[in-house]
C-alpha positions as CSV (number, residue, x, y, z in Angstrom):
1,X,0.0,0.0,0.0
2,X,1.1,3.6,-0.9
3,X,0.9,6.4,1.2
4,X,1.4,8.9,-1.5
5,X,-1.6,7.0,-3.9
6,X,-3.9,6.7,-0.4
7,X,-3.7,10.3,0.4
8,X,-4.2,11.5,-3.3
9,X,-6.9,9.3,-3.0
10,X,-8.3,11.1,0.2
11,X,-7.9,14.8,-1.1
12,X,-10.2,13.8,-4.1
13,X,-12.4,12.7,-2.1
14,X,-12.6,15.7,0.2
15,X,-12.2,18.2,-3.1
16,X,-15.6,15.7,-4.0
17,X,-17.3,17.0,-0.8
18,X,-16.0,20.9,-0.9
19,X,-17.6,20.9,-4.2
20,X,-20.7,19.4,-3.8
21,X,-23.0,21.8,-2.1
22,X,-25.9,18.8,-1.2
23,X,-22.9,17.2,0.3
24,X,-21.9,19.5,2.3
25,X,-25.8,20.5,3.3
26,X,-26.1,16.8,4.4
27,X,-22.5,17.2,6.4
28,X,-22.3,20.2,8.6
29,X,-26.4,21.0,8.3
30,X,-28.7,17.7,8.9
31,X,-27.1,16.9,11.6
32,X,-27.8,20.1,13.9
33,X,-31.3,19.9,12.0
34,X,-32.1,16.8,13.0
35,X,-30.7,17.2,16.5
36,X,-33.5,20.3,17.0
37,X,-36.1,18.2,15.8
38,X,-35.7,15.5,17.5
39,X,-34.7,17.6,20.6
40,X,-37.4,19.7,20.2
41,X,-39.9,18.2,18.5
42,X,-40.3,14.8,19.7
43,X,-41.1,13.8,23.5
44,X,-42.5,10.5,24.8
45,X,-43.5,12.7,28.3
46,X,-46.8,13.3,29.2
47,X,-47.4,16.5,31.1
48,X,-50.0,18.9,31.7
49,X,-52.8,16.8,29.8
50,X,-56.0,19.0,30.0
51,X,-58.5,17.6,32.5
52,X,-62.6,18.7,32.7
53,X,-64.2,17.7,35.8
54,X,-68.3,17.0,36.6
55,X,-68.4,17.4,40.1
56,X,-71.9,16.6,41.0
57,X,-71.0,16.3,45.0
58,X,-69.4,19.7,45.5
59,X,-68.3,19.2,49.1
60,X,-64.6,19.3,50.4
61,X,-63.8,15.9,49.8
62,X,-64.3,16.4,46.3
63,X,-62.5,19.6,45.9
64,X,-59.5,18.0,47.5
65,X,-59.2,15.1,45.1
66,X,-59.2,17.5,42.1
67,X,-56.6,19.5,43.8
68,X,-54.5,16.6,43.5
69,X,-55.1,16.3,39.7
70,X,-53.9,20.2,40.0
71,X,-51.3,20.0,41.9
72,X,-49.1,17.4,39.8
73,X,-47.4,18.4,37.1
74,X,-49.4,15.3,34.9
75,X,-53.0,17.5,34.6
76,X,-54.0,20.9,34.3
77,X,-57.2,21.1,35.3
78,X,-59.2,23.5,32.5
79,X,-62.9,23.6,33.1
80,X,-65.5,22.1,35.6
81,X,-68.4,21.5,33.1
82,X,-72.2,21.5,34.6
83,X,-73.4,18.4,32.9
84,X,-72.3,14.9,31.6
85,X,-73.0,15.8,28.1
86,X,-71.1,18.9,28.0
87,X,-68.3,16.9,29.3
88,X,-68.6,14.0,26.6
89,X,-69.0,16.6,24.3
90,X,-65.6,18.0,25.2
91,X,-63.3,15.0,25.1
92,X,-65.3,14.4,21.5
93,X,-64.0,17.5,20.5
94,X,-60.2,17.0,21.7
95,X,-60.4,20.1,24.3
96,X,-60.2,17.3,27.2
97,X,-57.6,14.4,27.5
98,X,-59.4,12.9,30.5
99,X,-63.0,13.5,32.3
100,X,-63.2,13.0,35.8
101,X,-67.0,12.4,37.3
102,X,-67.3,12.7,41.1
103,X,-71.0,10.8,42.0
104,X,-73.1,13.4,44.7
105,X,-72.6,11.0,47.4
106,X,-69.2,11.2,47.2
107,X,-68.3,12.5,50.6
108,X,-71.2,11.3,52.5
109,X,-70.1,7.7,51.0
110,X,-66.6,8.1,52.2
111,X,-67.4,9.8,56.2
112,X,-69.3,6.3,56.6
113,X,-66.1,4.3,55.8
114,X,-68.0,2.6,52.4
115,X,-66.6,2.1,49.0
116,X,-66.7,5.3,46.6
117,X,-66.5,5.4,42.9
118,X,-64.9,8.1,41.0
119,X,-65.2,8.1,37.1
120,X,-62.2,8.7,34.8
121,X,-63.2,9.1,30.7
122,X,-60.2,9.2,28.9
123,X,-59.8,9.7,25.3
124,X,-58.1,6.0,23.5
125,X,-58.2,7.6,20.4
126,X,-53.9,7.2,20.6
127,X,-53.9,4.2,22.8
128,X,-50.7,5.0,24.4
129,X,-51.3,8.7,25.7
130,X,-54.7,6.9,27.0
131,X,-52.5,4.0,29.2
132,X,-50.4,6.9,30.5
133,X,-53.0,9.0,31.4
134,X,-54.9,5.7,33.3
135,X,-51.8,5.2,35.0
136,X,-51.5,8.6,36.0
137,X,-54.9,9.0,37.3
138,X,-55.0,5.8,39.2
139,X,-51.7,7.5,40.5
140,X,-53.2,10.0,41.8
141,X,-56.9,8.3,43.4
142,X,-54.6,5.7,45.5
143,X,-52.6,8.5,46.5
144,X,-56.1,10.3,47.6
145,X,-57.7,7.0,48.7
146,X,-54.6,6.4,51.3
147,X,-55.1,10.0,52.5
148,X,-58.9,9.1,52.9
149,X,-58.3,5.8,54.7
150,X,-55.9,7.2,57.3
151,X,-58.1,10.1,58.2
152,X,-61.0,7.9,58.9
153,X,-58.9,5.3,61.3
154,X,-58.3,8.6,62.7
155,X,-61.3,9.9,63.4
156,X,-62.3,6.1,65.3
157,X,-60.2,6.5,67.4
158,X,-57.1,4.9,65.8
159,X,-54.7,7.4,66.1
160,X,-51.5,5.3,65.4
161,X,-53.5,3.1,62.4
162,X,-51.1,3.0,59.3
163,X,-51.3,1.6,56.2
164,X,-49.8,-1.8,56.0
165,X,-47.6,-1.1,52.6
166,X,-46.3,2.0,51.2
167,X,-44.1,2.2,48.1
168,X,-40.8,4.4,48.1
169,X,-39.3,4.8,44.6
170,X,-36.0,5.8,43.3
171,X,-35.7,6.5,39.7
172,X,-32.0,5.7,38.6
173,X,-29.9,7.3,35.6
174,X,-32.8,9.3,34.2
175,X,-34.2,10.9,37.8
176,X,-36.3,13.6,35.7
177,X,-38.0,10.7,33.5
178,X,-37.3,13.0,30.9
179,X,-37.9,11.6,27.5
180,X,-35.1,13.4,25.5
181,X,-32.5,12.3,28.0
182,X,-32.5,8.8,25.9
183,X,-34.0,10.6,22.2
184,X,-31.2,12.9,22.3
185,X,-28.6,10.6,22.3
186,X,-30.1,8.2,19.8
187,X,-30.1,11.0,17.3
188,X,-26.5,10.1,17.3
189,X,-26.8,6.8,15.0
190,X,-29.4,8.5,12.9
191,X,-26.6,11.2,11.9
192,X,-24.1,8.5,11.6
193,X,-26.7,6.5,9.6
194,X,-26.6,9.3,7.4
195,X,-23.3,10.7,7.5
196,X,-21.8,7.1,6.7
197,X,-24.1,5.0,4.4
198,X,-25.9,7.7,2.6
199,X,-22.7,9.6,1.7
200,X,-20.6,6.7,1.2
201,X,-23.1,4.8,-1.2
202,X,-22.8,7.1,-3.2
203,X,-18.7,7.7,-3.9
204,X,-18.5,4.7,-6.1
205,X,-21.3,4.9,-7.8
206,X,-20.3,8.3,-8.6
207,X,-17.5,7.0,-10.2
208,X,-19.1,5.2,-12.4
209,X,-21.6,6.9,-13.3
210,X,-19.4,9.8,-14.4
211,X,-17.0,7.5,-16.2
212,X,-13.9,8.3,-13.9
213,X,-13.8,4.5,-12.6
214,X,-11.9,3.4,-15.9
215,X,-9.8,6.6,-15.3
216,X,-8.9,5.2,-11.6
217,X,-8.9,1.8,-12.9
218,X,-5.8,2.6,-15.6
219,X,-3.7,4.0,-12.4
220,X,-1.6,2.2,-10.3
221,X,-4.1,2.9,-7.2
222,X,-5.0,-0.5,-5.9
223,X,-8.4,-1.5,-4.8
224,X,-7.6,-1.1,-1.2
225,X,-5.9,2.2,-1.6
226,X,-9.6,3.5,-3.2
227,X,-11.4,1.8,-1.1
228,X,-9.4,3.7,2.3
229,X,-9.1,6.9,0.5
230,X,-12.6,7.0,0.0
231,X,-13.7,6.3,3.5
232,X,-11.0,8.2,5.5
233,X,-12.6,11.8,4.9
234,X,-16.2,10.3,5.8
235,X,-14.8,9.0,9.2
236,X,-13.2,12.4,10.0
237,X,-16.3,14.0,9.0
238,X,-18.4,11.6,10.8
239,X,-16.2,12.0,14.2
240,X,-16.6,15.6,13.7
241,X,-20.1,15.7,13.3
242,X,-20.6,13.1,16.4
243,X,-18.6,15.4,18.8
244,X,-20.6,18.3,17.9
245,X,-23.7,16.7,18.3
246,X,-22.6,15.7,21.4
247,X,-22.2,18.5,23.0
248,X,-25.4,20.2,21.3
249,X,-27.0,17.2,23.3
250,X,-24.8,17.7,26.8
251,X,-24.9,22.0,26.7
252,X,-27.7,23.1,24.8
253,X,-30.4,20.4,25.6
254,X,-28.9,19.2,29.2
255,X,-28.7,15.7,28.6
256,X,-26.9,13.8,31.2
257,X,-23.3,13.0,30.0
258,X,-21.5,10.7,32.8
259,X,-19.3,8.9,30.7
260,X,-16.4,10.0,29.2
261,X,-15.9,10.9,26.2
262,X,-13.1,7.9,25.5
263,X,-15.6,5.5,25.6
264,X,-18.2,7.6,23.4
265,X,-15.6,7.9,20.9
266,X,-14.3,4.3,20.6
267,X,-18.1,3.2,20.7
268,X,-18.7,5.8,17.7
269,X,-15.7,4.9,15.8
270,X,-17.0,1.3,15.8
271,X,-20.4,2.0,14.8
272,X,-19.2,4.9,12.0
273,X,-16.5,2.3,10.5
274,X,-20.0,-0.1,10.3
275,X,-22.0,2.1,8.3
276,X,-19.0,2.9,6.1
277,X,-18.4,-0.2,5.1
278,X,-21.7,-0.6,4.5
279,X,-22.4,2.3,2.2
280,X,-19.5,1.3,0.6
281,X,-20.3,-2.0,-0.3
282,X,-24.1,-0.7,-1.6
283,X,-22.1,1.3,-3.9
284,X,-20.2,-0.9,-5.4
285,X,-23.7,-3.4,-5.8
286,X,-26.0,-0.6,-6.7
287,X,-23.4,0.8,-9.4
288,X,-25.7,4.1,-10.0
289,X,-26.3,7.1,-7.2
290,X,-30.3,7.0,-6.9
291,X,-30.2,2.9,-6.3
292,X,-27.2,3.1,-3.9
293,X,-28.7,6.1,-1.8
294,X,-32.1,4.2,-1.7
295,X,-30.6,0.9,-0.3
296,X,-28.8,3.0,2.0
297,X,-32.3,4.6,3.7
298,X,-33.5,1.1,3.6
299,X,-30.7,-0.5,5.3
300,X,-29.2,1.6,7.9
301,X,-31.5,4.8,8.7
302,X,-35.1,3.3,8.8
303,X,-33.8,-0.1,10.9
304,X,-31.8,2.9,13.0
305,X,-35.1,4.6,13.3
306,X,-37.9,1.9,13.9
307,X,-35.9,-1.8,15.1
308,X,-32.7,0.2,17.4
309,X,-34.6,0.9,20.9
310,X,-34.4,4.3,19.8
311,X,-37.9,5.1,19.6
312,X,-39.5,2.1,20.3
313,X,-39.2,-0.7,23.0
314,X,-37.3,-3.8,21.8
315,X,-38.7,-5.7,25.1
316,X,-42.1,-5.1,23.7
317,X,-41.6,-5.8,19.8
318,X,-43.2,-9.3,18.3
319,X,-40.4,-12.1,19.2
320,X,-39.8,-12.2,15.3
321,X,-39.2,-8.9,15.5
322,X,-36.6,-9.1,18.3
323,X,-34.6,-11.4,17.0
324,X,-34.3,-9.4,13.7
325,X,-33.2,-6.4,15.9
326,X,-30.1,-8.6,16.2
327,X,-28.6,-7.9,12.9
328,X,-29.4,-4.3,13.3
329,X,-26.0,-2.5,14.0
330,X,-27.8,0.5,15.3
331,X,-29.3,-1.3,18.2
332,X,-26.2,-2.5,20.1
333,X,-25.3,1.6,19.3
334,X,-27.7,3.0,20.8
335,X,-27.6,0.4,24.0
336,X,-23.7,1.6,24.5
337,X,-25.3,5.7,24.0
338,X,-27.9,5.2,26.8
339,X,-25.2,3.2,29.2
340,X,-22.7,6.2,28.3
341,X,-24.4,9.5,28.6
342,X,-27.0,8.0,31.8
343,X,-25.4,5.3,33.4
344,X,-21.8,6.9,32.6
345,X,-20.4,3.1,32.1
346,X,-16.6,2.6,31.5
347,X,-15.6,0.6,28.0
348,X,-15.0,-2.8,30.5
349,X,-18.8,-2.5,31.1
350,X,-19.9,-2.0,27.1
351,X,-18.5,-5.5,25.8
352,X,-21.8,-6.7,25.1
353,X,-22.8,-4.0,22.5
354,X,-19.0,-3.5,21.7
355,X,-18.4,-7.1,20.7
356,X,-21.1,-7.8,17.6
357,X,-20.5,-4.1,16.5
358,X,-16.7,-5.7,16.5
359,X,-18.6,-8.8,14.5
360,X,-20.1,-6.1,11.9
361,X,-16.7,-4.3,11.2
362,X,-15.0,-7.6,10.4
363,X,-17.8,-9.5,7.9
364,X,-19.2,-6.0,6.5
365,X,-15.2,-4.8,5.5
366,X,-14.4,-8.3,4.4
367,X,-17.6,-8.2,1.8
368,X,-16.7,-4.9,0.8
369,X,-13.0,-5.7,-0.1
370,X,-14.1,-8.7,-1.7
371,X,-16.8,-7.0,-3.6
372,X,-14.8,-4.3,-5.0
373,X,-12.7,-4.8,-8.1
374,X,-10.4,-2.8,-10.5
375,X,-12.1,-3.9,-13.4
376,X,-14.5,-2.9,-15.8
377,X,-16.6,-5.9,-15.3
């Protein structure tokens, strides 16, 4: 291998880039992009979730419990409505996430020590806002309904009654349960994704389609020497863009970094070295720029975007489905970016997403030397 032939082949490559303004718009400007949006535009929490409330009791009991639906940063409650239709009518219309119903014997019901039912209409429409919101407001009743039970112990005479089992959590990693403390990070692969295959599939398809391949084919460059000069600048770039969107992530969005910033590297190096060969090897299959860039979307950013844990829980994916998740690169990438940034695990502690992204480099840069030949045929 020649130094002098490698690095001639690298400054073509980045003279490729300089030149080609979609190139460097996909470079230095999706990546910040996408980091806003997904930053910005895209949360999994579930806060102030507007409530309307039918109290048909109107005593103090039932004033306190929807002071608990107030008071938590879950609910806001909007309107106390004077009839059952008018509240149907509302969570028809999308003004009201959830309905609460109090019955007029509500307080009368509980002063006697007997059983008494609260209604909760919540809008399924998006099935998963409506299990949050249930668990929420069932959250918030036992919360009230311990409250209730104590006070009436109390008022018998049982001044030390308790009840027999409390629960005390402790959230770990992610105190806040903020959602964009695990999106934010993710966003990493998906520029990577990007960055590596969708660039990359395109360089020797380029080539060819421009008719300089017989041009590097009639030099002494050897197939390994295009094949390195090619990637080179794309790693640099890719590592560039990866530490910037890093700290976007730790400084302008407050994500949790207790890593360091070896391990995120080495992790990222893996994974970028992955998609590289990989949009490598789609352009030397596709042999044309619209075919290579299209099997690039299809096999790195939509499997980083839908079958990676980033969005979606792998834990709760069809079995089929979770055992295709194990030939997605992207997954055991993002499982080393959550353990990183949250759990601030050392590289000892990441061999279990290290390893198969290991697996990847080897068989993916083995097809992709293999695949690619100077020759017209």
């Amino acid at each position: 291998m020649s130094w002098t032939r490698f690095l001639a082949m690298a400054r073509k490559e980045v003279i490729q880039v300089v030149r080609d303004v979609r190139s460097l718009a996909i470079v230095f400007i999706m990546p910040v992009i996408l980091m806003l949006l997904f930053g910005y535009g895209v949360s999994l929490d579930f806060k102030h979730l507007p409530v309307y409330v039918f109290d048909r009791d109107g005593s103090q009991q039932s004033q306190d419990l929807l002071k608990r639906f107030q008071n938590t940063q879950y609910f806001d409650v909007v309107k106390a409505v004077n009839s059952y239709p008018e509240l149907v009518e509302a969570i028809d219309s999308g003004r009201a996430r959830l309905g609460i119903v109090i019955p007029p014997d509500f307080a009368r019901t509980l002063q006697e020590g007997g059983r008494a039912s609260v209604q909760a209409l919540v809008d399924a429409s998006d099935d998963n806002t409506a299990n949050v919101t249930l668990s929420y407001t069932q959250g918030v009743i036992g919360g009230f309904s311990q409250q209730v039970q104590l006070e009436f112990l109390h008022s018998k005479g049982q001044a030390s009654a308790q009840v027999p089992l409390s629960l005390e959590t402790r959230t770990w990693y992610n105190e806040n349960l903020e959602s964009k403390a695990f999106i934010v990070p993710g966003v990493l692969a998906l520029v990577m994704s990007v960055i590596g295959a969708f660039l990359t599939s395109l360089t020797v398809a380029r080539e060819w389609e421009r008719g300089t391949m017989e041009q590097l084919i009639s030099t002494p460059v050897t197939a390994l020497e295009i094949l390195l000069g090619k990637l080179v600048p794309y790693f640099v770039i890719g590592m560039i863009d990866v530490a910037g969107c890093a700290l976007i992530g730790i400084y302008w969005f407050q994500v949790p970094f207790r890593g360091t910033w070896g391990a995120l590297m080495l992790t990222s190096a893996l994974f970028m070295i992955v998609v590289l060969c990989m949009g490598f090897l789609l352009s030397v299959v596709g042999k044309n720029q619209l075919a290579a860039s299209q099997l690039a979307l299809l096999a790195t950013f939509l499997p980083a975007f839908l079958l990676s844990g980033f969005l979606f829980s792998i834990d709760q994916m069809p079995i089929v489905v979770q055992g295709i998740t194990h030939i997605i690169p992207a997954r055991y990438y993002i499982s080393a970016l959550k353990k990183i940034f949250l759990k601030g695990s050392p590289v000892s502690f990441l061999y279990v997403d290290l390893v198969p992204l290991v697996l990847f480099v080897m068989v993916l840069a083995t097809l992709a030397t293999r695949k690619f030949h100077k020759r017209l045929i």
